[in-house]
C-alpha positions as CSV (number, residue, x, y, z in Angstrom):
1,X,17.8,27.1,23.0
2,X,16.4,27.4,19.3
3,X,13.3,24.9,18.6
4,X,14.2,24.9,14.5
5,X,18.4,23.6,16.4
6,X,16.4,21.0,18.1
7,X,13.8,20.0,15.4
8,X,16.9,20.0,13.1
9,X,19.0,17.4,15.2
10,X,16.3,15.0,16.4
11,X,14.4,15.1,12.9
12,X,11.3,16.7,13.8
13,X,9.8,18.6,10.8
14,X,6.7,20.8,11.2
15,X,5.8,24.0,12.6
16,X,2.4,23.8,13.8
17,X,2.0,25.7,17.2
18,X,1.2,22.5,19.1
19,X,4.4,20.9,17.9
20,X,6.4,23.8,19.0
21,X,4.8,23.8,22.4
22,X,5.5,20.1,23.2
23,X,9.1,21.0,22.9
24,X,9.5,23.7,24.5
25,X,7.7,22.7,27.3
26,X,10.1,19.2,26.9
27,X,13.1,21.7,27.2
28,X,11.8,23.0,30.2
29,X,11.5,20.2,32.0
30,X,14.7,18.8,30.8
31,X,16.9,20.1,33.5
32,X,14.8,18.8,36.4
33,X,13.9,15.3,37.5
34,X,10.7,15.3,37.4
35,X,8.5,12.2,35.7
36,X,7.0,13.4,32.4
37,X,4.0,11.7,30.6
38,X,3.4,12.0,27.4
39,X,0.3,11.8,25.3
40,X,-0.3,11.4,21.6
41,X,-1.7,8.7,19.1
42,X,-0.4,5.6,17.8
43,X,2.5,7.5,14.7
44,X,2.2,11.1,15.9
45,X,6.4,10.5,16.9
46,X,6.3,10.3,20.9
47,X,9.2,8.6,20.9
48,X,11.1,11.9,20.0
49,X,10.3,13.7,23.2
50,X,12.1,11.7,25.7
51,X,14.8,11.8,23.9
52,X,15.4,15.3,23.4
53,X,14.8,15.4,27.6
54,X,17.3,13.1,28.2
55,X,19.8,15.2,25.8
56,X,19.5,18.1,27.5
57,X,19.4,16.9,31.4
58,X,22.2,16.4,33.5
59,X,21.7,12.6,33.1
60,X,22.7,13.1,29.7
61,X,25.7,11.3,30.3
62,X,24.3,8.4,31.7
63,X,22.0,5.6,29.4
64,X,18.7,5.8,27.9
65,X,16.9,3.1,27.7
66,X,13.7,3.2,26.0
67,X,11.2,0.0,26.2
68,X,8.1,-1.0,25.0
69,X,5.3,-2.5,27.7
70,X,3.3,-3.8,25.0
71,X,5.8,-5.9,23.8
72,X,6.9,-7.6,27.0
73,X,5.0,-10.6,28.0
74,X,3.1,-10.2,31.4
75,X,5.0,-13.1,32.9
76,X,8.4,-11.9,32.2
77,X,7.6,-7.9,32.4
78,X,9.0,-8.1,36.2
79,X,12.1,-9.6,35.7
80,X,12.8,-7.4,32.7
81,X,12.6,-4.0,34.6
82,X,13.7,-5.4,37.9
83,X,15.7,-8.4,37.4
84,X,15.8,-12.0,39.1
85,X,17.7,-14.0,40.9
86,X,18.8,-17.7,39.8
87,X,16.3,-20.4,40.6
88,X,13.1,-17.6,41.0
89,X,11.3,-19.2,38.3
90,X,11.7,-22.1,35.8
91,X,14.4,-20.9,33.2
92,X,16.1,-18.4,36.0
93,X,19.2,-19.9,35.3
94,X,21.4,-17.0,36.2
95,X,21.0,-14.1,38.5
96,X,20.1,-11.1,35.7
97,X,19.7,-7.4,36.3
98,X,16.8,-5.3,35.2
99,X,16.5,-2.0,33.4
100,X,16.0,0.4,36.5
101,X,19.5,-1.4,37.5
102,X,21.3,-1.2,34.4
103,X,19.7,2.3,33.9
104,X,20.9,3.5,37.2
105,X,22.0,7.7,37.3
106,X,20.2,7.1,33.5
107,X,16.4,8.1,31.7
108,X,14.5,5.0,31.6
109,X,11.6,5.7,28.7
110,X,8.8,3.4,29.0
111,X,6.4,3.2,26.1
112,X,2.8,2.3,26.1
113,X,2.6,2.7,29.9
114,X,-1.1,2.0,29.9
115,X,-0.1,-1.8,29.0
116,X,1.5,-2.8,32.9
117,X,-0.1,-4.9,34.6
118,X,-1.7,-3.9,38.0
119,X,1.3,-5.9,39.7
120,X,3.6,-4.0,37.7
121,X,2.4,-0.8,38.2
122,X,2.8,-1.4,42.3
123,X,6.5,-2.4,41.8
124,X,6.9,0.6,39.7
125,X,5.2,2.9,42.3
126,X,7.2,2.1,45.0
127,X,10.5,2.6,42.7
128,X,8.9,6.2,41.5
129,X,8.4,7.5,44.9
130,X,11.5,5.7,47.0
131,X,13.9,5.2,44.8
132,X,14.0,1.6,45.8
133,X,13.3,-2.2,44.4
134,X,13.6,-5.5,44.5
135,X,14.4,-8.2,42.1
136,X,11.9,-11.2,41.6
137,X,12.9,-14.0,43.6
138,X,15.1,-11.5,46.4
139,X,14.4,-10.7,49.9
140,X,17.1,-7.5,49.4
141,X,16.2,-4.0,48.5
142,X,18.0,-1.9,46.1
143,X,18.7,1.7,45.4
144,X,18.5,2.9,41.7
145,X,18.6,6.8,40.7
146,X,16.7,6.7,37.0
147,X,14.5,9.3,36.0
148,X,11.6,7.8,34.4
149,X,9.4,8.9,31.0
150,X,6.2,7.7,30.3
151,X,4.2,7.7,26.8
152,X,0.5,6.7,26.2
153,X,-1.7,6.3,22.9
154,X,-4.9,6.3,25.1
155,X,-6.4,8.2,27.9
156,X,-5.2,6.8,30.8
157,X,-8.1,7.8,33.0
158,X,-10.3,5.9,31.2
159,X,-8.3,2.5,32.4
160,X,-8.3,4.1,36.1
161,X,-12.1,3.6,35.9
162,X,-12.2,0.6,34.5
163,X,-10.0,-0.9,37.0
164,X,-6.9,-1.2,35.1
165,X,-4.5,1.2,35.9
166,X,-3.4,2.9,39.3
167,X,-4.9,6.4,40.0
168,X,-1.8,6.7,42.3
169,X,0.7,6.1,39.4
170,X,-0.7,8.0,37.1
171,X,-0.6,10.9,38.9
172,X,3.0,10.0,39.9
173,X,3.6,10.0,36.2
174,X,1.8,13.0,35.4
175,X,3.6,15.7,36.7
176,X,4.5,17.1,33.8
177,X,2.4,16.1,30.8
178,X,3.4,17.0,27.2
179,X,0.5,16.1,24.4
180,X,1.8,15.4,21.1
181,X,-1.0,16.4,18.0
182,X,-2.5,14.1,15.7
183,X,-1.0,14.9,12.0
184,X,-4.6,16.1,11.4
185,X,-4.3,19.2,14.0
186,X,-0.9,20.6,12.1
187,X,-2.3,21.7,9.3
188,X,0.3,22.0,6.2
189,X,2.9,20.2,8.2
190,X,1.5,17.0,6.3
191,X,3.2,18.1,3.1
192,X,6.2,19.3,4.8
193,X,6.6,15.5,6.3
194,X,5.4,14.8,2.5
195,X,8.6,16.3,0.9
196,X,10.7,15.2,3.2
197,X,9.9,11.2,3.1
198,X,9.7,12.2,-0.7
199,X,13.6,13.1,-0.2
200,X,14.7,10.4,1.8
201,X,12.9,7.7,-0.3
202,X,14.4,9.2,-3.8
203,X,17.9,9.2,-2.3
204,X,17.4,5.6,-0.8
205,X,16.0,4.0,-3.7
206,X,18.1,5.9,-6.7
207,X,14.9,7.9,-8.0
208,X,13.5,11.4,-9.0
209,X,11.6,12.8,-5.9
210,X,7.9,12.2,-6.4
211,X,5.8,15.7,-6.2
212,X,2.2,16.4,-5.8
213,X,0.0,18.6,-7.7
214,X,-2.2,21.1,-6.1
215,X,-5.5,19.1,-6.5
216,X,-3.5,15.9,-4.7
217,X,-2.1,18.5,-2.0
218,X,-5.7,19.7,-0.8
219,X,-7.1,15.5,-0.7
220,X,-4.0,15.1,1.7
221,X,-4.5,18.1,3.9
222,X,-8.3,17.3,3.6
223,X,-7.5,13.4,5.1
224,X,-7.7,12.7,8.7
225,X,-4.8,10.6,8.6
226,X,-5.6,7.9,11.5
227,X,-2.2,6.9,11.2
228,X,-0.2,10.1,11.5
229,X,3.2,10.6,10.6
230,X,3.8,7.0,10.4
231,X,1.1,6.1,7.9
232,X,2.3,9.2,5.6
233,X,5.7,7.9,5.6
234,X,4.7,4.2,4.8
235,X,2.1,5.7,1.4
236,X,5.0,8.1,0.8
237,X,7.4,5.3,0.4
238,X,4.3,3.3,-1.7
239,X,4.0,6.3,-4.0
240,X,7.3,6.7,-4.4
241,X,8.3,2.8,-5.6
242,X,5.1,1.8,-7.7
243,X,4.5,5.4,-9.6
244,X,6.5,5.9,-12.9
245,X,5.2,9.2,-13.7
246,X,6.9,11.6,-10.8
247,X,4.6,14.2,-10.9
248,X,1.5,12.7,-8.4
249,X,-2.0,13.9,-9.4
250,X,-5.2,13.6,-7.3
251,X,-6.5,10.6,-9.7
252,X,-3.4,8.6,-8.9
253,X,-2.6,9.9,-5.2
254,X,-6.6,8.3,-4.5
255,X,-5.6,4.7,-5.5
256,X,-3.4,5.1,-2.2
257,X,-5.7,7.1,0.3
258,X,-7.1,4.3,2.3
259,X,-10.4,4.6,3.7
260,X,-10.9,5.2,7.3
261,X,-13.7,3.1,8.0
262,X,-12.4,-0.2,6.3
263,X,-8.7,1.1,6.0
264,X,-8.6,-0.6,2.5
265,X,-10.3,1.4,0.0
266,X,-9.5,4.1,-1.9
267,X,-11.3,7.0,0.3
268,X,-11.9,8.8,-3.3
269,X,-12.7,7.1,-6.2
270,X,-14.2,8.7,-9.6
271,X,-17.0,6.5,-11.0
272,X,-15.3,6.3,-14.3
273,X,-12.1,4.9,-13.0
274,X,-13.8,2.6,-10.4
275,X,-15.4,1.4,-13.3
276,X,-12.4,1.0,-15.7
277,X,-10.0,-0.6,-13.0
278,X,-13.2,-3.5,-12.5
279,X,-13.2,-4.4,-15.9
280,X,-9.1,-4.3,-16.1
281,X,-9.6,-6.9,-13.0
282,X,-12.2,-9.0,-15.0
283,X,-9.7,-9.1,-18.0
284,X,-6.7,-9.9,-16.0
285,X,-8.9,-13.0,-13.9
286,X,-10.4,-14.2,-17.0
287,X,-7.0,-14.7,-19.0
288,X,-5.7,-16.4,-15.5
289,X,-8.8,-18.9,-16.0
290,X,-8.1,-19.1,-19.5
291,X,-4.6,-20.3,-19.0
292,X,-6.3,-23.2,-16.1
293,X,-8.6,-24.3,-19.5
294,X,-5.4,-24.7,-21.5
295,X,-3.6,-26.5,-18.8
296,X,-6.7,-28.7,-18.6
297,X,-6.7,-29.3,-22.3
298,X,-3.1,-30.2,-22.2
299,X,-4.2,-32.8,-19.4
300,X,-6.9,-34.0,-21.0
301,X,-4.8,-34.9,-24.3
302,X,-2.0,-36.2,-22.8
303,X,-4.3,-38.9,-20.8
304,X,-5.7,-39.6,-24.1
305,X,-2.8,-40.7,-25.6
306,X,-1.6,-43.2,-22.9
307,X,-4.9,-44.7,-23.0
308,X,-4.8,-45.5,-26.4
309,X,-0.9,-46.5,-25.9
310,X,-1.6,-48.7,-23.3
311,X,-5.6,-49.0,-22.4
312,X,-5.0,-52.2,-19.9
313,X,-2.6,-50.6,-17.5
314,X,-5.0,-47.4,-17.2
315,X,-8.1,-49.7,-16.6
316,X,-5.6,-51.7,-14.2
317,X,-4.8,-48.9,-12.1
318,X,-8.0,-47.0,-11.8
319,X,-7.6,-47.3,-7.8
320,X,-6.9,-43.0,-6.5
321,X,-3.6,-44.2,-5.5
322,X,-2.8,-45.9,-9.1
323,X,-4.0,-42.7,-10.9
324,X,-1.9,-40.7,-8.9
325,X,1.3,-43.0,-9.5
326,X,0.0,-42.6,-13.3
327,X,0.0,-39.6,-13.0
328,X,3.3,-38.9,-11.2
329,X,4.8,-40.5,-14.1
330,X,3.9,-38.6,-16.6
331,X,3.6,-34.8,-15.2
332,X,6.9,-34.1,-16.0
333,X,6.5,-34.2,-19.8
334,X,3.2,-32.5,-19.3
335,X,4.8,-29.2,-17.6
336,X,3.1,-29.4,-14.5
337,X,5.3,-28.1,-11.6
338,X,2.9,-29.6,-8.7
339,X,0.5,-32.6,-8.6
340,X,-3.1,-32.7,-8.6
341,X,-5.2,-33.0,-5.5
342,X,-7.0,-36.6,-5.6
343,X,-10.8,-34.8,-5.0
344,X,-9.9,-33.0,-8.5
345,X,-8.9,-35.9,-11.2
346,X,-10.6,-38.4,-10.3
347,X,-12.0,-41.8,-12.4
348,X,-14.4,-44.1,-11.2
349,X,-15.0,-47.9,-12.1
350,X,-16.4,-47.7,-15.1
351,X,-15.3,-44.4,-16.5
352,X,-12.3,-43.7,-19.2
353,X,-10.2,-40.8,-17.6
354,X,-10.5,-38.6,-20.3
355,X,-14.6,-39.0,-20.0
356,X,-13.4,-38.3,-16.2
357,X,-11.2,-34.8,-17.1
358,X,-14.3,-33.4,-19.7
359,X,-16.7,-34.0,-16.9
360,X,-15.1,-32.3,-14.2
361,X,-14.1,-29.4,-16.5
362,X,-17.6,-28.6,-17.5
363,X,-18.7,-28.7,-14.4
364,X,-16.8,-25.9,-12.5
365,X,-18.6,-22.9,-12.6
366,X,-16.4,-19.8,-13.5
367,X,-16.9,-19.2,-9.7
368,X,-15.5,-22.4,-8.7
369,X,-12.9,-22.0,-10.9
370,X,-11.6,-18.4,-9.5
371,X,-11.8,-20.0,-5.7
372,X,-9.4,-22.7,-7.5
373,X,-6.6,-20.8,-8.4
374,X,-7.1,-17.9,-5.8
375,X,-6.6,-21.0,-3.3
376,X,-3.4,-22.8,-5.8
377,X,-1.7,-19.2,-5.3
378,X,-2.2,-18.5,-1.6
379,X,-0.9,-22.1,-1.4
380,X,2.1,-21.7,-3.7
381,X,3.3,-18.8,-1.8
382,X,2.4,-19.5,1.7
383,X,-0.7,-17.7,2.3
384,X,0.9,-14.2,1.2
385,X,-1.6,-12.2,-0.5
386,X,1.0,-9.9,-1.8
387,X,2.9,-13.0,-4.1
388,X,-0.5,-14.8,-4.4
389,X,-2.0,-11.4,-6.5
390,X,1.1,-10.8,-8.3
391,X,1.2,-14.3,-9.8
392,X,-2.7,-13.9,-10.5
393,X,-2.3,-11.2,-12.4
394,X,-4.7,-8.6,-10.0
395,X,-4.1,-6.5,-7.2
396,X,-3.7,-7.3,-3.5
397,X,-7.0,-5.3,-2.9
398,X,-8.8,-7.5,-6.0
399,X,-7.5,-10.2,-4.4
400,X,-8.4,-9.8,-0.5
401,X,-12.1,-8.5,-1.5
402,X,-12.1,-12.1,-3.1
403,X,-10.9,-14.1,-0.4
404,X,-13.9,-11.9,1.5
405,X,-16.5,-12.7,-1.2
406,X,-15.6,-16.5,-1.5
407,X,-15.5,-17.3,2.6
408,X,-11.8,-18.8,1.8
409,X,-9.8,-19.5,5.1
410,X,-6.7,-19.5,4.7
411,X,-4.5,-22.1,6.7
């Protein structure tokens, strides 16, 4: 069978030795039953591999299933893979068959093995080595015929000595193992993947395909890429919506290199334009407090007419809740979309409310006023950073170092 056929069909692109390797030795195992495990971090694509050995097994007829153990609650992992009889368990209302049931004469592909609990990984054992299983809640035993593939994103022997995974199983498991590399260990496979997200995203989205210089192709073949193929994909697909300019140089490709320790900042930054993009971030935060001043302003002279309008109803009504109703009253000729927080606007007994409005204006602290409309915007919008920095003017990595700096908790 021809790898570049089989890269070709399930979308695999790269050539790196390693990469060829996994597949072939997935083709060779293909034809027997045997229980494969395979290994590879979080994005490196595992998910391919079973696939291409159910496609070319006998059982290729028969259904693939492929599930995800970290997703599965612990208390309803059981009855998912085995099934349960009505009544077992509170909400059992029907008898319901599991996957190794459903998946019977089939590949079962379970992903993030490592994630079972230990009563799990008995049931699953028994089913490995006899063929045989029992739903939760039944006395009967049942036969299943499912060949079963396993994937991990962390040494599994590790867990065996810490007590939280079979030695047993995973040797049941292991009889063939395939390891997937890290996008770091393929060498110029990164900017083959490049192109081809490139590609896809420029026919998805209507676009010319983005293309990097050779400067930007050496910082991505020089990143470690903790992410793998998925992270490329995902900064491929940023590149590709937020850059006008389709040619991608090493200065712009940076601004989307995350750093590995933190994972948020640039892992490249020249001093100049670390500099430069600060002081863009200064201007665009300083109009935004501006525009709060003017608002004030607006506030403060609306308030001042009413009082001299009609003095004895302000001076009547300067209880919290009769300032508020005041105030409800009147925001709609004001422009204000949303009323003010009592703490903010607030007279006393003996104080005019414009007097009331100057003092609390000169007393906020730039500071105090940046934490205000940081928190007004993560409010507006739900506590999503992404809306919250658009409508302030700054970006979502100006705006989360903020959140850091100010100890704001979002609720």
């Amino acid at each position: 069978m021809d790898i570049q056929e089989i890269k070709q069909r399930f979308s695999i692109i790269g050539n790196a030795p390693g990469l060829n390797r996994a597949i072939e030795v997935a083709l060779q195992v293909s034809p027997t039953d045997l229980s494969v495990l395979i290994s590879g971090e979080s994005g490196v694509g595992k998910e391919s591999f079973p696939q291409i050995i159910h496609h070319y097994s006998p059982r290729k007829h028969g259904k693939y299933i492929a599930i995800n153990c970290g997703a599965i609650p612990e208390g309803t992992i059981d009855s998912e893979l085995f099934g349960h009889e009505k009544g077992s368990f509170t909400g059992a209302l029907n008898d319901r068959k599991g996957y190794f049931e459903v998946t019977d004469g089939g590949t079962l592909f379970l992903d993030e093995i490592g994630e079972l609990p230990v009563s799990t990984q008995v049931r699953l054992l028994r089913v490995l080595e006899t063929g045989e299983f029992m739903r939760v809640g039944s006395s009967q035993v049942q036969k299943t015929n499912v060949r079963v593939i396993a994937a991990t994103n962390f040494d599994l022997t590790h867990a065996i000595k810490e007590g939280k995974f079979r030695e047993d199983l995973y040797y049941r498991l292991n009889t063939v193992p395939i390891k997937v590399l890290p996008l770091r260990e393929r060498g110029t496979d990164v900017l083959l993947l490049f192109r081809k997200f490139a590609n896809d995203f420029a026919e998805r989205y209507k676009m010319p395909s983005i293309r990097l210089n050779e400067e930007a192709q050496k910082i991505f073949l020089g990143y470690r890429w903790p992410g793998n193929v998925r992270q490329l994909k995902n900064i491929t697909e940023q590149i590709s919506i937020i850059e006008t300019e389709r040619d991608i140089t090493a200065e712009k490709l940076v601004h989307y290199i995350p750093n590995e320790e933190s994972g948020l900042l640039p892992a490249l930054y020249h001093k100049e334009a670390d500099v430069r993009a600060i002081e863009n971030e200064r201007t665009m935060m300083l109009n935004a407090l501006i525009g709060l001043k003017k608002e004030l302003d607006e506030l403060k002279e609306k308030f001042s007419q009413i009082v001299k309008i009609n003095p004895v109803a302000v001076h009547a009504d300067e209880t919290d809740d009769g300032f508020m109703q005041l105030y409800q009253n009147e925001k709609s000729s004001i422009g204000q979309d949303e009323p003010l927080s009592q703490g903010y606007l607030k007279p006393n007994a003996s104080a005019h409310i414009q007097d009331t409005i100057e003092f609390v204006e000169e007393s906020l602290s730039i500071e105090e006023k940046e934490m205000e409309l940081i928190l007004k915007a993560l409010d507006r919008h739900s506590g999503k950073r992404k809306l919250a920095a658009e409508e302030l003017g700054i970006s979502e990595r100006t705006l989360y170092r903020k959140i850091k700096e100010y100890n704001i908790t979002q609720k």
